[in-house]
C-alpha positions, -999 to +999 in steps of 0.1 A: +000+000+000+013+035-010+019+065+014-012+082-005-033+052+004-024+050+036-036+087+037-068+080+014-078+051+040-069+071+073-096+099+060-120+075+051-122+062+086-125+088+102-154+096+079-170+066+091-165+071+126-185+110+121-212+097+102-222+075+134-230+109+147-247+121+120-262+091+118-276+095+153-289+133+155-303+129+118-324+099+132-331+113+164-355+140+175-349+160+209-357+148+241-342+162+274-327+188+288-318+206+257-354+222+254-347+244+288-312+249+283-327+263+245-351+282+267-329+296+297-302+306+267-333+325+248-344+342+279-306+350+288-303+368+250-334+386+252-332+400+289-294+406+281-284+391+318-276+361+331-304+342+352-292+338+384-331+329+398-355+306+389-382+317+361-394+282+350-411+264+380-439+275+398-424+250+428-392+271+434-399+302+413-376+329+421-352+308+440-316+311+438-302+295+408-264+291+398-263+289+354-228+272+355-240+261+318-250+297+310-226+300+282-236+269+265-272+278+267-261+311+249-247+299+224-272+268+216-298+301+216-279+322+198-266+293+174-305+278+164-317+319+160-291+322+135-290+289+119-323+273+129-334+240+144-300+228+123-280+242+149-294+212+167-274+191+146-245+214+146-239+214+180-245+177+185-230+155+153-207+187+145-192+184+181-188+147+172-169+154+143-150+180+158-142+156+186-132+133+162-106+155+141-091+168+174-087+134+189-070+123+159-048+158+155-034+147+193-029+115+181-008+129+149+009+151+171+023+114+194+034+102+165+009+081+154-003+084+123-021+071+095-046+040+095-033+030+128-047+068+138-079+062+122-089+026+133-084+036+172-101+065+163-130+041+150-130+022+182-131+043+201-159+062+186-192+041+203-183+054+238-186+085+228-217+081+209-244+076+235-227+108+251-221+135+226-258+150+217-273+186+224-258+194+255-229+209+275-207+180+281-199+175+244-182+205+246-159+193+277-151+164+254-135+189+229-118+210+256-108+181+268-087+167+237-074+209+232-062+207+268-044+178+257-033+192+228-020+221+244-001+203+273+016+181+252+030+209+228+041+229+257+068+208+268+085+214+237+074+250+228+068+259+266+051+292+257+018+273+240+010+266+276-002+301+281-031+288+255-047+269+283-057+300+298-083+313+274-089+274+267-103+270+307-120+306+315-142+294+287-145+259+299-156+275+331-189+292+316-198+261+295-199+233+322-186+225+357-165+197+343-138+228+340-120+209+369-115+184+350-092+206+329-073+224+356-068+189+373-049+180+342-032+213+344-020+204+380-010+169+368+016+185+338+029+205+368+037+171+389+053+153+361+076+188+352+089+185+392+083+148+401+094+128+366+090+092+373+115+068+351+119+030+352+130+002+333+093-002+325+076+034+328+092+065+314+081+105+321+086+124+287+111+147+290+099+188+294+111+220+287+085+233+308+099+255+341+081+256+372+082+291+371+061+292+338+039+262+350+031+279+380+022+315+364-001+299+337-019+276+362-023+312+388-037+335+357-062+305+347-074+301+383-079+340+385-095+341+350-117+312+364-130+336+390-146+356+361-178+340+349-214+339+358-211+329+395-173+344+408-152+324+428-183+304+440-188+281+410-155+259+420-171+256+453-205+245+432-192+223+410-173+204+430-203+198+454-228+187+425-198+166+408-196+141+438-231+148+450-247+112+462-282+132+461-274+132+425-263+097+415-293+086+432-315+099+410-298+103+379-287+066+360-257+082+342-243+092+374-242+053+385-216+027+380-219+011+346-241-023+346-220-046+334-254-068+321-253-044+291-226-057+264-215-023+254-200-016+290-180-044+286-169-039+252-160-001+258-149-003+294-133-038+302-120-049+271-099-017+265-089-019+298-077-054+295-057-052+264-040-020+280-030-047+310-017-073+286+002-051+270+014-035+303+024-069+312+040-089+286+051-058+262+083-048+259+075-009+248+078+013+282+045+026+295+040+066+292+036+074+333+011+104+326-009+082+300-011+055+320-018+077+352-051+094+333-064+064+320-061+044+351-079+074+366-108+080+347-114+044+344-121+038+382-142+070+383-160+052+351-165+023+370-179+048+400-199+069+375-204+058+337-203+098+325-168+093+329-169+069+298-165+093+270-135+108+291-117+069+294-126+066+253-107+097+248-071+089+268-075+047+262-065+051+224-041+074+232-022+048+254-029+018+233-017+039+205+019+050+223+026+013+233+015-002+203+041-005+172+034+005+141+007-021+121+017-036+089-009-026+067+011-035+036-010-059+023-043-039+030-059-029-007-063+006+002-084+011-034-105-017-023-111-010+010-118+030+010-149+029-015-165+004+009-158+024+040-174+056+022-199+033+012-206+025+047-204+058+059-234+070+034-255+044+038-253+045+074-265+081+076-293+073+047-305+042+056-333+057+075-355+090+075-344+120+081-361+134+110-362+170+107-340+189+129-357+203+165-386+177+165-396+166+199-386+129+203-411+110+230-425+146+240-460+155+254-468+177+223-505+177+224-509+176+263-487+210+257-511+221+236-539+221+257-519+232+284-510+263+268-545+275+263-557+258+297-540+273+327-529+256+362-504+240+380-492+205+362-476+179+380-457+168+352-429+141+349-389+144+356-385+139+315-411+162+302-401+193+322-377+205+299-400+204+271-430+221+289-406+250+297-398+256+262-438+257+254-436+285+281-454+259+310-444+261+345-435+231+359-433+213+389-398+196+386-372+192+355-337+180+346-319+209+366-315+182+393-289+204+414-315+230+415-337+213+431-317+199+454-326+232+478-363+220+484-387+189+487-401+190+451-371+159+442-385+136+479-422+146+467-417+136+433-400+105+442-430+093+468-459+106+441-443+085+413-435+054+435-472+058+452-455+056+490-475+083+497-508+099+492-502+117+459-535+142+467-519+153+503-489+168+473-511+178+446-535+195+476-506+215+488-494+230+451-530+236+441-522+215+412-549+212+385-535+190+359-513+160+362-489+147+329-480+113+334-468+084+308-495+058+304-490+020+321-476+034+347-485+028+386-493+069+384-517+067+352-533+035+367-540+052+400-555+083+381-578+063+361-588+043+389-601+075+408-622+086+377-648+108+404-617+132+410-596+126+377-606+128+343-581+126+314-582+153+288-556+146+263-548+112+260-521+095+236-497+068+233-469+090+250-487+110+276-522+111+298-530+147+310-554+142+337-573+174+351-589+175+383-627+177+393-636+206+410-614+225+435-586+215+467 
């Protein structure tokens, strides 16, 4: 196989790997949290301020709220005003492709390079998948690869490091993983002054002073301080990142379940090919590599929204301890029209749904609602949604929010039925219930037709209104 084939091949796998996300947001409505993040970032634009109090519930209105995404909401808003409900896909499978391209830029920049470069690229791409949609934490994925990026150029052109300034104030207003990126700031730091070198494990050498280390790492902590919330936020952050309340509640926050076969395949078996190599190998073992992917894969294994973090430093590893793949005798002509091929007919293969539509949403329960005023006792899922349609809500995705009051124990007890759901609905004077059919909720509801009647009924949603008055 020739050099330009090589090339040819590398680009068509990495094609492959970004229509997977194209694939997915062109096959996929919205669902989530992205319809009150939209909504907070509209309100933000048209108020020209940033919320720092609740506008969306009628449960905790006015309360004090801290927008540590505010700068992502801005720029979803001010993103799908310019460009329409396509921004959607811009900032879901465009994230994924830039994520892809960066990854593989690092990877370039280690040395390895061409269809080796691609295929980890390709395997790695699935953990990132379920992960990288319309929301803030695709964006941490990208900063994170940049940080990368920057850190590893800065030991041999130390004055790049001063990029990871701008790189982490802005990290900071997108999404509290901005630790994340000031831990690996700290880490660069700790190899520069504490470089560990075996006969098996080897530090790469720096250029990097302590005195320059420590004047970047002091103006990005002070540039931190400037954002929505001041010196607060770290404070913030770090409590909701290791908040129990949280990863009660919320599945991604949970250990992985190993019953799935896509844990396994993205987690373990990475993981144990790393430790084979480690083992029987003769290449030495890059200490920081090896340090960072030990280290996100336990806090994988503790909470599985670590996993597109792991998928991004695992090939990085693999690839540095790896040696270069004899591909000589891979038909590069042969091979690249089927992986294009693949490519389009996985993003073609079925509809297009167009961009911005509700996926699994109470559309015509909002509807009514909109015409048909009251409190709603609505579900954890749809209160994003009923925000957008300009619907107060009892409770929504802004979990840490909520964490101030009694709406997430209520919710909990009315959707379990441990308690008397009327005592709650009596107490927020709530006229209108939204619940998913089948459900012990719905069941209850019908059961108790003298005080519940449903008024918009579908395969999604129920919207029962009460009889009478509390």
């Amino acid at each position: 196989m020739t050099r330009t084939d090589h090339r040819i091949m590398y680009v068509a796998l990495l094609f492959l790997a970004s229509g997977f996300f194209w694939a997915q947001s062109l096959h996929n409505g919205l669902s989530g949290d992205v319809f009150w993040q939209l909504a907070a970032g509209r309100y933000m634009i048209a108020h020209q301020m940033i919320l720092h109090r609740d506008v969306f519930s009628y449960t905790l209105y006015h309360k004090p709220w801290v927008t540590e995404e505010w700068g992502y909401e801005v720029i979803l808003a001010a993103l799908v005003n310019f460009l329409g409900p396509v921004g959607f896909w811009v900032m879901s499978a465009g994230l994924g492709t830039l994520l892809i391209v960066s990854l593989s830029w690092l990877l370039w920049l280690r040395g390895i390079t061409g269809i080796k470069n691609g295929l980890l690229i390709l395997a790695a791409t699935p953990g990132w998948l379920p992960f990288v949609k319309d929301r803030p934490q695709s964006v941490s994925y990208v900063f994170m690869v940049w940080m990368l990026i920057i850190l590893w150029q800065g030991r041999t052109k130390p004055q790049k490091l001063w990029w990871a300034v701008p790189l982490l104030w802005v990290w900071t207003n997108i999404h509290g993983s901005f630790l994340l990126g000031f831990l690996l700031l700290v880490l660069e730091g700790m190899w520069m002054i504490i470089p560990i070198n075996t006969l098996r494990v080897n530090t790469p050498p720096t250029r990097l002073s302590p005195k320059l280390w420590i004047s970047v790492l002091g103006t990005a902590v002070l540039a931190s301080f400037v954002n929505g919330n001041g010196p607060g936020l770290w404070t913030y952050s770090w409590h909701v990142t290791f908040s129990r309340r949280i990863a009660g509640i919320i599945a991604e926050w949970q250990s992985p379940n190993f019953h799935y076969i896509f844990f396994v395949v993205m987690i373990l078996v990475p993981m144990f090919i790393l430790v084979l190599l480690m083992v029987f190998g003769r290449k030495k073992v890059v200490w920081p590599d090896f340090f960072l992917v030990a280290g996100l894969f336990y806090a994988t294994m503790k909470s599985v929204r670590f996993l597109p973090y792991f998928a991004i430093e695992w090939p990085i590893l693999l690839g540095a301890m790896t040696r270069n793949w004899p591909f000589s005798r891979v038909k590069g002509l042969l091979v690249t029209p089927i992986l294009l091929t693949l490519s389009v007919i996985l993003v073609l293969i079925n509809p297009v749904i167009p961009p911005g539509k509700p996926l699994g949403e109470p559309v015509l329960a909002a509807n009514y609602l909109e015409t048909h005023h009251g409190h709603v006792f609505n579900m954890y899922s749809w209160g994003g949604y009923l925000i957008s349609r300009h619907i107060p809500v009892f409770i929504d995705g802004r979990t840490d929010f909520y964490l101030q009051g009694h709406q997430i124990g209520q919710y909990t007890s009315v959707k379990q039925l441990t308690k008397n759901p009327n005592s709650i609905w009596k107490e927020y004077n709530v006229r209108y219930v939204l619940w998913a059919p089948k459900t012990a909720v719905a069941t209850y509801l019908l059961s108790h037709s003298a005080e519940w009647k449903p008024v918009v009924r579908t395969k999604t949603a129920i919207l029962f209104q009460h009889r009478g008055s509390w």
